[in-house]
C-alpha positions in Angstrom: 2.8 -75.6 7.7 1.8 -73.3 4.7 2.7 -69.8 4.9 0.9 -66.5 3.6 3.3 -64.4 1.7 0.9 -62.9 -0.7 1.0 -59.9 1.1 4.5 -59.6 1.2 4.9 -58.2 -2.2 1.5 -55.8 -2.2 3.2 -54.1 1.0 5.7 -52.1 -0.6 3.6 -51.2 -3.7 1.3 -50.1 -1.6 3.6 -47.6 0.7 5.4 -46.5 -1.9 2.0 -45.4 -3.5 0.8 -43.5 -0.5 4.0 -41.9 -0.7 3.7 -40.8 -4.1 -0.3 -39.8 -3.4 1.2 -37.2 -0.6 4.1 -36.1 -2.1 1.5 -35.1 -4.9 -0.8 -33.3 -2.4 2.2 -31.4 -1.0 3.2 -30.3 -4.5 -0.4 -29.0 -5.4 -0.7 -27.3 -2.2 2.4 -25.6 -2.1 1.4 -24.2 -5.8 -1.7 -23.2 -4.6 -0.1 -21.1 -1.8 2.1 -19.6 -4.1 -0.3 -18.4 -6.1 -2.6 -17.1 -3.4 0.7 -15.1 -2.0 -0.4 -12.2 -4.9 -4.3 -12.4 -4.0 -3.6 -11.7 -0.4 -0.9 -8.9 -0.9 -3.2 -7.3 -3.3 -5.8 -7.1 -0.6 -4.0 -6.1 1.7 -2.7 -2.8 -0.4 -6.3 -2.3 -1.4 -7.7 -2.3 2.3 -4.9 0.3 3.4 -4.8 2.5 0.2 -9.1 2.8 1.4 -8.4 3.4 4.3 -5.5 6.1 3.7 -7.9 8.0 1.5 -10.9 7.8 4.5 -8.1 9.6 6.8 -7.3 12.2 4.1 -11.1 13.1 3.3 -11.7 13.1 7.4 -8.7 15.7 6.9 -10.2 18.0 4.9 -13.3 17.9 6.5 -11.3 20.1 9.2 -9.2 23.2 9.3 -6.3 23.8 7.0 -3.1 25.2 8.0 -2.3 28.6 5.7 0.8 28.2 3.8 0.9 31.9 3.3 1.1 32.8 7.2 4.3 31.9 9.1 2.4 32.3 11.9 -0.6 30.0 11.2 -1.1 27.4 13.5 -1.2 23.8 12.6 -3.6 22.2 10.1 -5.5 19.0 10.5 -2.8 16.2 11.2 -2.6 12.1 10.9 -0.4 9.7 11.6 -1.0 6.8 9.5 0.9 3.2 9.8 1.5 1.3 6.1 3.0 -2.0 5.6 3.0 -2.7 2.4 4.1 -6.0 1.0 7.3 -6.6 -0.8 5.3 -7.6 -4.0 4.3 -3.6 -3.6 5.6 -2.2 -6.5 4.7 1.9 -6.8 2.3 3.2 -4.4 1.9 7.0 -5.2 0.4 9.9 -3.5 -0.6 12.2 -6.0 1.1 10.3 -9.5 -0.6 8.2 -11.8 1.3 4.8 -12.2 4.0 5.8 -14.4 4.9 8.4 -11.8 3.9 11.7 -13.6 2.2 14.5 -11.5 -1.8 14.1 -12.0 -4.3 17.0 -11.7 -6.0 15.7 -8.6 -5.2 14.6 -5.5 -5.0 10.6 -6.0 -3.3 7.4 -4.8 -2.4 5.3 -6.8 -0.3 1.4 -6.9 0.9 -1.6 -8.4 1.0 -4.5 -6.6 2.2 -7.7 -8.3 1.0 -6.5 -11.9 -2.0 -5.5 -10.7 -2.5 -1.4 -11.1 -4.8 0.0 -9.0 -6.2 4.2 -8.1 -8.2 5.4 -6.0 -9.4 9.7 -5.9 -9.2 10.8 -2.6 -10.8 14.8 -4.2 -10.2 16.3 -7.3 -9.5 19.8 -5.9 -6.6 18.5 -3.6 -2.5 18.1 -4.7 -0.3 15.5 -2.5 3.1 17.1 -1.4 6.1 16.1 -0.2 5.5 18.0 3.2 9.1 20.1 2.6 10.3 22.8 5.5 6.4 23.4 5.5 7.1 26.6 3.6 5.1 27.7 0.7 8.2 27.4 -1.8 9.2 24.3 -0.4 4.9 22.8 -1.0 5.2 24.2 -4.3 8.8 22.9 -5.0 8.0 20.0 -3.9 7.8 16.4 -5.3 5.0 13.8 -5.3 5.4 10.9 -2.7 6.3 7.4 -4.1 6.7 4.2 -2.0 7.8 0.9 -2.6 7.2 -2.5 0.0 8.0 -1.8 3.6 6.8 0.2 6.5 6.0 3.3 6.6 5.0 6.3 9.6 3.6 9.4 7.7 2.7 12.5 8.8 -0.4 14.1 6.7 -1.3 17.6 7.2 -4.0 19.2 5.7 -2.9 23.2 4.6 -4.2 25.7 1.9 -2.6 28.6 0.7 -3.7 32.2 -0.2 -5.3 31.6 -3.6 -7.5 28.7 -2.1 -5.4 26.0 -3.4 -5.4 22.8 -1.1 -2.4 20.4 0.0 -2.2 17.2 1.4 1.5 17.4 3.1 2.8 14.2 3.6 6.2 13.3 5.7 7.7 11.1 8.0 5.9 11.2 11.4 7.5 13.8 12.8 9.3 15.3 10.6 8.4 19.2 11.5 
């Protein structure tokens, strides 16, 4: 009796080769995911940081609370949710990207390299929302966040000589 052990020694080659085919596929994949990670966080910043500046313009659409007047009720309110990626570098309300004070009310970020600003209105400053006090609007700094979550409180106020604030704070911070 004869026996076939031709295939004996192809067998091995030919696992070992499948092996090395998936590890390959693996590998390519797992670089490819790891470069779409920056894509992905990107758009989700940009989706938010839109849909932050819909809320404020919906804001000052409505009536302002008067800086000026202790007694002056509540301006136009919204509590807005952000989870911004760790890859979030800056994300400023009211500062260009290096983090100085612009003449307009802006937002502007960095996520993964990428620099991005959007103008919410030109005639509008972003505040730290402060005791809610004049002194404490004007005194005030510019907001700046970095990845994480986030519940802010925006109010929409004005004060005597018609200038316009965007307060922002911590959901319920008054």
């Amino acid at each position: 009796m004869m026996t076939d052990d031709a295939g004996a020694d192809t067998l091995p080659i030919a696992f070992i080769a499948t092996l090395l085919i998936a590890a390959a596929i693996v590998g390519i994949a797992a670089a490819g995911i790891r470069n779409v990670s920056p894509v992905v966080d990107t758009g989700s910043v940009d989706a938010q940081a839109e849909a932050l500046a819909a809320d404020c313009r919906a804001l000052l659409s409505c009536a302002p609370r008067y800086l000026d007047d202790p007694g002056s009720p509540a301006g136009a309110t919204k509590i807005v949710e952000l989870s911004l990626p760790d890859s979030t570098e800056y994300f400023g309300l009211g500062c260009d990207p290096g983090g100085e004070s612009a003449s307009g009310g802006i937002i502007c970020y960095s996520v993964a390299g990428s620099k991005k600003t959007i103008v919410v209105d030109a005639g509008v400053s972003f505040r730290s929302g402060g005791d809610g006090t004049l002194s404490s609007v004007l005194e005030a700094e510019h907001v700046v966040l970095h990845g994480g979550r986030y519940a802010l409180e925006i109010e929409y106020a004005c004060d005597a000589e018609g200038k316009r604030y965007l307060l922002v704070g911590e959901a319920g911070y008054r």
